[in-house]
N, CA, C and O atoms as CSV, one atom per row, in Angstrom:
chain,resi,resn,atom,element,x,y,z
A,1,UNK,N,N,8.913,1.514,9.240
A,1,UNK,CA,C,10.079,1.562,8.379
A,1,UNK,C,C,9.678,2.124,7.024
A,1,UNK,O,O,8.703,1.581,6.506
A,2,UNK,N,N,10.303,3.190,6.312
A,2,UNK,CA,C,9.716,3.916,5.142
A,2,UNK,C,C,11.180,3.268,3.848
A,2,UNK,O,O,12.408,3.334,3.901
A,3,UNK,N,N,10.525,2.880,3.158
A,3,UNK,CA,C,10.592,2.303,1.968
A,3,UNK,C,C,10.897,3.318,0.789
A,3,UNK,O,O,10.405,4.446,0.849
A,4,UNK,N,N,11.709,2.941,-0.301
A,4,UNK,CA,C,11.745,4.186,-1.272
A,4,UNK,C,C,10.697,4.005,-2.108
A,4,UNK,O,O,10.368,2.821,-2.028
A,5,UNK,N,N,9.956,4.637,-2.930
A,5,UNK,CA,C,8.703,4.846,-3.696
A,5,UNK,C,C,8.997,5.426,-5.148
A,5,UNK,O,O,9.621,6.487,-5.169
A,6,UNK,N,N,8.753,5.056,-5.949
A,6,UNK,CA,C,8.559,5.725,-7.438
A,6,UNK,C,C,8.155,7.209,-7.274
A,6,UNK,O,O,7.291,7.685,-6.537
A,7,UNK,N,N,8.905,7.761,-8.050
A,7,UNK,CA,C,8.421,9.602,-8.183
A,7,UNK,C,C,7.424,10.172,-7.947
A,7,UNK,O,O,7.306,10.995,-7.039
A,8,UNK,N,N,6.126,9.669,-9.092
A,8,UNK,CA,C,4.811,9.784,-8.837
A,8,UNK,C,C,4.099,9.065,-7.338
A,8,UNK,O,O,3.221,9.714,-6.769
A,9,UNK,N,N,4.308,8.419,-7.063
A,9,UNK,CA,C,4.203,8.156,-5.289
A,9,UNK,C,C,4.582,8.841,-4.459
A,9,UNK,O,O,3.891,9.218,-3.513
A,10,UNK,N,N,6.017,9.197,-4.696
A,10,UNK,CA,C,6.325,10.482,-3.456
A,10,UNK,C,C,6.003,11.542,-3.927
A,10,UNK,O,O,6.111,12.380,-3.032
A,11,UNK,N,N,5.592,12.086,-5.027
A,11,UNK,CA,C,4.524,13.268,-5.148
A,11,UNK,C,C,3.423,13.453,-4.116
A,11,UNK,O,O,3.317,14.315,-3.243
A,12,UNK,N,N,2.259,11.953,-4.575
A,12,UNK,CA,C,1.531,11.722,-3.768
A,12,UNK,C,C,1.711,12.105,-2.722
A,12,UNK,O,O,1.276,13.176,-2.298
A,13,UNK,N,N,2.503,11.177,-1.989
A,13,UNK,CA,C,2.584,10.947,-0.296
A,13,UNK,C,C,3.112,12.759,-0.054
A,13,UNK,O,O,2.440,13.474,0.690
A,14,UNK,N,N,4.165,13.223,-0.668
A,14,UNK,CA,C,3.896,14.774,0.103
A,14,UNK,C,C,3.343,15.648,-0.310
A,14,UNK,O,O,3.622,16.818,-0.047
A,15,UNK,N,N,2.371,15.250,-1.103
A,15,UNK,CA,C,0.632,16.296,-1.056
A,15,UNK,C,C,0.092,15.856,0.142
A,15,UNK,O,O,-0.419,16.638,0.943
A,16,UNK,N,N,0.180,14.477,0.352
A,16,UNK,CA,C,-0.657,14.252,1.340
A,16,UNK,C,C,-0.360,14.291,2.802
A,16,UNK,O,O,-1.345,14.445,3.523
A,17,UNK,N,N,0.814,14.180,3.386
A,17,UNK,CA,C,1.728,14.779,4.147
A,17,UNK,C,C,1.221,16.436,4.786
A,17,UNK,O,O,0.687,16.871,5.806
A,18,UNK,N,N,1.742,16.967,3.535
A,18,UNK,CA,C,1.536,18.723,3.728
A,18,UNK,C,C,0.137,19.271,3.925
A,18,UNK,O,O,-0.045,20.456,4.202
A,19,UNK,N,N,-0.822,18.426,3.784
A,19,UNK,CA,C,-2.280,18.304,3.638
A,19,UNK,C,C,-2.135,18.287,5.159
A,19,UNK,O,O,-1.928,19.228,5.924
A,20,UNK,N,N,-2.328,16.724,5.458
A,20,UNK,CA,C,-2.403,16.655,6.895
A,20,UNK,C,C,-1.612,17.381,7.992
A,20,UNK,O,O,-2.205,17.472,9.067
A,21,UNK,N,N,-0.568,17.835,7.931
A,21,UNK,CA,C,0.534,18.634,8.528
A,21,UNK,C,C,-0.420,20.141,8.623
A,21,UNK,O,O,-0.338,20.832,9.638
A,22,UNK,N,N,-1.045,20.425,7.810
A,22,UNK,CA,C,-1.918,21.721,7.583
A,22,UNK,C,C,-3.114,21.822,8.214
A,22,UNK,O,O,-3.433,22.855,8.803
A,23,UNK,N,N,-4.135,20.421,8.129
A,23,UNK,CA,C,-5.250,20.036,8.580
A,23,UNK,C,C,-4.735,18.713,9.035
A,23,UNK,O,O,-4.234,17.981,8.181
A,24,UNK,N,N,-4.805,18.250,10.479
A,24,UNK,CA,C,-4.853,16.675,10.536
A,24,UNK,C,C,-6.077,16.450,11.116
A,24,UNK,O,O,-6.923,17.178,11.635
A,25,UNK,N,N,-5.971,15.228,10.899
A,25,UNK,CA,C,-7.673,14.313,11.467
A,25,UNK,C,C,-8.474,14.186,9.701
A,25,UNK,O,O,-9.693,14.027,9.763
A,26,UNK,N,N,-8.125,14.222,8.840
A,26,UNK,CA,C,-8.664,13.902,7.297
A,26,UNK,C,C,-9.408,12.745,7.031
A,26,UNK,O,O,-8.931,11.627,6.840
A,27,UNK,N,N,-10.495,13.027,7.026
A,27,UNK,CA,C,-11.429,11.423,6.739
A,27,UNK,C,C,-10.668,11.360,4.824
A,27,UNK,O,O,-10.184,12.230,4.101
A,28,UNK,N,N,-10.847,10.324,4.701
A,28,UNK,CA,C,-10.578,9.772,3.051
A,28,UNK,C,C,-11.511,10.638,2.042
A,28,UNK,O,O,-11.330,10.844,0.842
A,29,UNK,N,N,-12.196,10.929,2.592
A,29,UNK,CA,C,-13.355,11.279,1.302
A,29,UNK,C,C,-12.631,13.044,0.998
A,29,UNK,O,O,-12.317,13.519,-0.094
A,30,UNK,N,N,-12.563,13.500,1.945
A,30,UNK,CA,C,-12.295,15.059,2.344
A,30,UNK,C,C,-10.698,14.433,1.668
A,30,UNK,O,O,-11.016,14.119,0.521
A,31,UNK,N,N,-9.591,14.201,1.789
A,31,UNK,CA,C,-8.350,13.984,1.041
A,31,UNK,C,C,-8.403,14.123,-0.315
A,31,UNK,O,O,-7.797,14.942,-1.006
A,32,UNK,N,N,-9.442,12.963,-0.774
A,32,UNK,CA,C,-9.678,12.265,-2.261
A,32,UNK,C,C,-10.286,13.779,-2.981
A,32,UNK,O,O,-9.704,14.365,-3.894
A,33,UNK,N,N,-11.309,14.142,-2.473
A,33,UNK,CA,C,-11.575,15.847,-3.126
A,33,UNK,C,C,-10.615,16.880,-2.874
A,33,UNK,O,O,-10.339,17.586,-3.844
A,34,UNK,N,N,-9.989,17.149,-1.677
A,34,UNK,CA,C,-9.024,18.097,-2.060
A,34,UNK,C,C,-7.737,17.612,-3.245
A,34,UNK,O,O,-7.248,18.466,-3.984
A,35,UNK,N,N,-7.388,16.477,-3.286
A,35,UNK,CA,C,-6.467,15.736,-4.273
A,35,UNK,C,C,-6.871,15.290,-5.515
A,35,UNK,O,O,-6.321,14.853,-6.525
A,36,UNK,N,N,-8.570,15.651,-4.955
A,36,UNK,CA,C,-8.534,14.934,-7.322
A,36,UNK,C,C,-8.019,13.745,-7.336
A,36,UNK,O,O,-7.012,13.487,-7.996
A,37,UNK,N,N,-8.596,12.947,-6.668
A,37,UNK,CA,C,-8.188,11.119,-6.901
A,37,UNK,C,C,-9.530,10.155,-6.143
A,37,UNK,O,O,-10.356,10.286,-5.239
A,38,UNK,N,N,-9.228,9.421,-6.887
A,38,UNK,CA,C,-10.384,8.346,-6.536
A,38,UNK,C,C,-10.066,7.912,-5.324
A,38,UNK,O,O,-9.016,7.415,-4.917
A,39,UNK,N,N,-11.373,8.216,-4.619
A,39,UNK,CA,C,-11.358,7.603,-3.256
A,39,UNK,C,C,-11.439,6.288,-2.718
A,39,UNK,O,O,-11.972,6.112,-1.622
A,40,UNK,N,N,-11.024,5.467,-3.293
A,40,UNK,CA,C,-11.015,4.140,-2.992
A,40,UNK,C,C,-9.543,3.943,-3.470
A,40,UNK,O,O,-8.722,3.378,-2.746
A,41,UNK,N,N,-9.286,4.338,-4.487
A,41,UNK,CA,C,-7.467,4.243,-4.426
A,41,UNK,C,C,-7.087,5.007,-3.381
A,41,UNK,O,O,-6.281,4.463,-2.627
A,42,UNK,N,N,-7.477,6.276,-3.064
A,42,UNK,CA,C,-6.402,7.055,-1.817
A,42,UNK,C,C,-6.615,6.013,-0.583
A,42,UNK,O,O,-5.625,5.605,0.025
A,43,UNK,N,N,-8.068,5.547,-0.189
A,43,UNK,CA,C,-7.822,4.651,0.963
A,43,UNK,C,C,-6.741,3.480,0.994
A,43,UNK,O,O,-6.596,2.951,2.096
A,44,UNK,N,N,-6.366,3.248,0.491
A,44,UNK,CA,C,-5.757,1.579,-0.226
A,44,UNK,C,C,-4.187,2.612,0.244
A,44,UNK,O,O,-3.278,2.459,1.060
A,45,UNK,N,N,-4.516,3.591,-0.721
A,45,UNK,CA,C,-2.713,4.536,-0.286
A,45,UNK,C,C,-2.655,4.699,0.728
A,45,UNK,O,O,-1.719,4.318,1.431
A,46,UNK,N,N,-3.638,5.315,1.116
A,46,UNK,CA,C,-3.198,5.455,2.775
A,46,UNK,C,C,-3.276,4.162,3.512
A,46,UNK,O,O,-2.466,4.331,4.424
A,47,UNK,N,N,-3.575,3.456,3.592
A,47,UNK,CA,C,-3.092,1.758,4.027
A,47,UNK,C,C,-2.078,1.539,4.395
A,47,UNK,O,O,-1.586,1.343,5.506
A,48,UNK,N,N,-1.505,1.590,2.793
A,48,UNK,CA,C,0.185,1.120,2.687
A,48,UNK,C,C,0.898,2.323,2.865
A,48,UNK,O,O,2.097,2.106,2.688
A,49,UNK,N,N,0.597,3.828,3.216
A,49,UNK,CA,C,1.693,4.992,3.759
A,49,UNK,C,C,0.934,4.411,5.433
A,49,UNK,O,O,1.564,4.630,6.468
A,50,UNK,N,N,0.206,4.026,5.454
A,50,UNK,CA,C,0.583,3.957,7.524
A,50,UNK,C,C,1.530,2.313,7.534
A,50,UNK,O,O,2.496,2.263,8.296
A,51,UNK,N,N,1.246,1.243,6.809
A,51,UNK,CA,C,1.476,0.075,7.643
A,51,UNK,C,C,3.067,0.739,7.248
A,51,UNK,O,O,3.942,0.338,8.016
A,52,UNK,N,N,3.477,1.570,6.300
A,52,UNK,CA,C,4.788,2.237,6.414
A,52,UNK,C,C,5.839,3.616,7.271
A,52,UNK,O,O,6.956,4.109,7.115
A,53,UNK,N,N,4.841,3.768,8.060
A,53,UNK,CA,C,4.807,4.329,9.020
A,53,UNK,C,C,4.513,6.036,8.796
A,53,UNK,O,O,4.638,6.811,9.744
A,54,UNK,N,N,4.170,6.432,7.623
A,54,UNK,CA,C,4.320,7.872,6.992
A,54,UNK,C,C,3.011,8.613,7.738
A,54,UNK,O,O,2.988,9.697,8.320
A,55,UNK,N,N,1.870,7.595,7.505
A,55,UNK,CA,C,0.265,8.358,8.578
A,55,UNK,C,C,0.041,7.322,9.963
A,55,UNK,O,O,0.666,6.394,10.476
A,56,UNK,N,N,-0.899,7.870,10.163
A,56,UNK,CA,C,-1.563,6.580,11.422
A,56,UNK,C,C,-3.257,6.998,11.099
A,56,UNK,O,O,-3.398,7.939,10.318
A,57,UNK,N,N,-4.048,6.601,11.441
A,57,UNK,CA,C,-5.382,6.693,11.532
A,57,UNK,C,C,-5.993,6.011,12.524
A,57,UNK,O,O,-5.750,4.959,13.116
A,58,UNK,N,N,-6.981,6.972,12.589
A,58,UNK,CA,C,-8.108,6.356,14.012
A,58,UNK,C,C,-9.789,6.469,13.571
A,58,UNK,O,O,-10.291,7.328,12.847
A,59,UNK,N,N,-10.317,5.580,14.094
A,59,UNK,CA,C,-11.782,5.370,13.574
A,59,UNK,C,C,-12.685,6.057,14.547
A,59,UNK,O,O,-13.088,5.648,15.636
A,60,UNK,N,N,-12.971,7.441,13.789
A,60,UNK,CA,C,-14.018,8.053,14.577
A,60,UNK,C,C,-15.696,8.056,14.226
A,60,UNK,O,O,-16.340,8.798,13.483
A,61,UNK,N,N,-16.057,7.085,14.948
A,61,UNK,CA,C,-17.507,6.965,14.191
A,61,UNK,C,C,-17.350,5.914,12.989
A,61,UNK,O,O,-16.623,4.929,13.120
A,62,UNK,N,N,-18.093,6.179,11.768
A,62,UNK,CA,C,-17.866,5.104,11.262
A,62,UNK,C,C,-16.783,5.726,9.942
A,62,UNK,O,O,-16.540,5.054,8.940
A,63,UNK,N,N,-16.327,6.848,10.137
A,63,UNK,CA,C,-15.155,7.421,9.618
A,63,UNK,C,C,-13.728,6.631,10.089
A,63,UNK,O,O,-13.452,6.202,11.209
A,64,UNK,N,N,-12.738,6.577,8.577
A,64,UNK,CA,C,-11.584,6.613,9.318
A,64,UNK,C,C,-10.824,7.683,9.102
A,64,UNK,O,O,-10.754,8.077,7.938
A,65,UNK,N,N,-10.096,8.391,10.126
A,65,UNK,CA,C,-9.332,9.625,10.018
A,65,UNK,C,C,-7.870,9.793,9.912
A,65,UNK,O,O,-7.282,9.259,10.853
A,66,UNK,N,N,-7.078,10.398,9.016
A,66,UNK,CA,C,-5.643,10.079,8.694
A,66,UNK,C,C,-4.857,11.295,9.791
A,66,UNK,O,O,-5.476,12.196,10.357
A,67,UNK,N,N,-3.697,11.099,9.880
A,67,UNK,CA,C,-2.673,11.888,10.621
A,67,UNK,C,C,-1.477,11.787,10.250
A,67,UNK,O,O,-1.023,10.657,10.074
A,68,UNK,N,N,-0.617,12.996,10.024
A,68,UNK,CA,C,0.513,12.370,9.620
A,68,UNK,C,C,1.595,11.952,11.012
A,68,UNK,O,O,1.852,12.543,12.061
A,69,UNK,N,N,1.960,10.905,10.539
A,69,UNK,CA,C,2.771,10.687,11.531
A,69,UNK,C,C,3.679,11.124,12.666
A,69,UNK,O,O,3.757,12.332,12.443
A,70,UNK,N,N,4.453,10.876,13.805
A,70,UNK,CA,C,5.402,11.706,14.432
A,70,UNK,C,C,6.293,11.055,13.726
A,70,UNK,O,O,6.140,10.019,13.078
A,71,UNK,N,N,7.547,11.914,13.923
A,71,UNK,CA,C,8.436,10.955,13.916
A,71,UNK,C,C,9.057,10.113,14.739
A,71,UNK,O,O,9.528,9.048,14.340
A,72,UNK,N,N,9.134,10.640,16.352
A,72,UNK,CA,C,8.875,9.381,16.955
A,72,UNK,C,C,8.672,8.724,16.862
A,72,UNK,O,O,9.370,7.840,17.361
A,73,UNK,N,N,7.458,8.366,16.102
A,73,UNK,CA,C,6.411,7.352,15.836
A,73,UNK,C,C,7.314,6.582,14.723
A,73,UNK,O,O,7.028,5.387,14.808
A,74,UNK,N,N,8.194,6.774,13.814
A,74,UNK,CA,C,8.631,5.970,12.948
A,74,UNK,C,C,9.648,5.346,12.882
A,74,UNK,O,O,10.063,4.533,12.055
A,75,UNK,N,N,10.269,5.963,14.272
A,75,UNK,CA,C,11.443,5.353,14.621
A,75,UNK,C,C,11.531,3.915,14.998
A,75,UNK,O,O,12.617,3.422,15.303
């Protein structure tokens, strides 16, 4: 279920969106440098954009990797 977000948040979320939509499978570290943001805040964001249904991620190795969502998937 997607939630409304403050301005500067949905900035965020569709950099990061159009990112993954472009490249998916994004470990955090590779996001946080193409975005110019601290990588321990983008993980935490991306947290709360999947338990909101916007990414999903899967743990490859001892990486975790972002995707943007289907929409299927958010229905």
């Amino acid at each position: 279920m997607k939630s409304a977000m403050p301005k500067e948040h949905t900035d965020l979320t569709d950099k990061i969106l159009r990112l993954l939509d472009r490249d998916p499978g994004q470990p955090v570290k590779g996001l946080a440098e193409e975005l110019r943001v601290n990588r321990t805040f983008l993980a935490g964001y991306l947290k709360a954009l999947e338990s909101q249904g916007y990414v999903r991620s899967k743990r490859i190795g001892p990486a975790r990797v972002y995707f943007k969502a289907e929409e299927d998937e958010t229905l």
